[in-house]
C-alpha positions in Angstrom: 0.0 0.0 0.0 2.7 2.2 0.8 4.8 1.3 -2.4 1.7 2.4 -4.2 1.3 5.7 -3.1 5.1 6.3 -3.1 4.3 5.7 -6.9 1.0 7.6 -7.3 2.7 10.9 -5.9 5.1 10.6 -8.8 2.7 10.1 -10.8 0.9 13.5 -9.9 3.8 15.4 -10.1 4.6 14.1 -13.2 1.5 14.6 -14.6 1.3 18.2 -13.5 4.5 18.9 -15.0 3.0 17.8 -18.6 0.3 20.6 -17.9 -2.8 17.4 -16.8 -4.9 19.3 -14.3 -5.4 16.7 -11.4 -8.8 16.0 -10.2 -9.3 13.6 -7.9 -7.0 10.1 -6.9 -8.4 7.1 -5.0 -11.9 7.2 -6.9 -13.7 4.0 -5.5 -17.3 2.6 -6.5 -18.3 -0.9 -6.5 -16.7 -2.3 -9.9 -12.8 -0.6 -8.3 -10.8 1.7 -8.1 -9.0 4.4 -10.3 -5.5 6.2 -9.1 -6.2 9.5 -10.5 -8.7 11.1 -12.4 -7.4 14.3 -14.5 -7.7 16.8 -17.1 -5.9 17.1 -20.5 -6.5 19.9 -22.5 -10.0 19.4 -22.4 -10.5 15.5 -22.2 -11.1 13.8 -19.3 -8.1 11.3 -18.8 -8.8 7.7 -16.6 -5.2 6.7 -14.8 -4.0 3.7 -14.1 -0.4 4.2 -12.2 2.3 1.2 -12.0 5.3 0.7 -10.7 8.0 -1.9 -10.2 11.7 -1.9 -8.7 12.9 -4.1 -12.3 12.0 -6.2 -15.0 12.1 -9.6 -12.6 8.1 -9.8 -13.7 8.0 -7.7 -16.6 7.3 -4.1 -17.8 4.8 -2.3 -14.9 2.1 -1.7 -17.8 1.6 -5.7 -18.3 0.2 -6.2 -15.6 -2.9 -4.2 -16.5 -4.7 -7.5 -18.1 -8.0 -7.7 -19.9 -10.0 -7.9 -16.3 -8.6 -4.9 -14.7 -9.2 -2.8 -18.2 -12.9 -4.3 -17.6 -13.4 -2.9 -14.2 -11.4 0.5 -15.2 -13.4 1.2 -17.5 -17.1 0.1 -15.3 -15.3 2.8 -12.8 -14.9 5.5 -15.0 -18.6 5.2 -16.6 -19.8 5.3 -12.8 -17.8 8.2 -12.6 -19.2 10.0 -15.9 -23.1 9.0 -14.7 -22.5 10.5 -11.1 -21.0 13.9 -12.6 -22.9 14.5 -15.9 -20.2 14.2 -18.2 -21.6 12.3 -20.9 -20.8 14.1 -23.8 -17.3 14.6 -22.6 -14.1 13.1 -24.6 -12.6 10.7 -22.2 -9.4 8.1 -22.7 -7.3 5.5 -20.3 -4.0 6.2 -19.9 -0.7 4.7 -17.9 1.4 5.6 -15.7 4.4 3.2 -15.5 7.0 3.6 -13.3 10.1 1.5 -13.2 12.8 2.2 -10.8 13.4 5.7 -11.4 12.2 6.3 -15.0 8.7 7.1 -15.4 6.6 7.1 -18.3 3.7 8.0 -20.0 1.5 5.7 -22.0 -1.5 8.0 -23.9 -4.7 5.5 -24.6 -2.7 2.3 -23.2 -6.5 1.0 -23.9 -10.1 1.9 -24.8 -13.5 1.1 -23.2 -16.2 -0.7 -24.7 -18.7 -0.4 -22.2 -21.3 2.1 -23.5 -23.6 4.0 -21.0 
């Protein structure tokens, strides 16, 4: 638990520095849980933050399998229905973080669910 919010405050800063506005982290509803929910020039951008000391079980991003994307995604249409933002542009994006390099992964994966 710790490890992970060592990794989600990177994340943040990170993200700030590549202009996202930041607007909430931790958003939890029955189906899970997104890391941090942001702003990017305009779209509304679903985060997924992973990190990993090395490569012993591959690249941080892998491990963000078909389920996860499932319940991601059932997260972030709960979050459109409870704030109204249905005919905003939205998209998933990564946050990997290995070691000390960080990186950015724009649309690592799209929704399917409709609402």
């Amino acid at each position: 638990l710790q490890k992970g919010k060592i990794g989600e405050a990177k994340a943040i800063n990170y993200l700030k520095k590549l202009g996202y506005t930041i607007i909430q982290t931790n958003f939890r509803c029955s189906f899970g849980e997104i890391d941090i929910i942001a702003q990017d020039q305009g779209v509304l951008v679903f985060l997924e933050v992973k990190s990993r000391k090395n490569l012993a079980f591959g690249y941080p991003s892998e491990a963000i399998g078909y389920k996860k994307q499932l319940n991601i995604s059932k997260a972030a249409i709960t979050y459109i229905k409870q704030n109204n933002l249905f005919n905003t542009p939205m998209r998933f994006d990564v946050v990997e973080i290995l070691g000390d390099d960080i990186k950015l992964i724009k649309d690592a994966f799209s929704s399917n669910i409709r609402y």
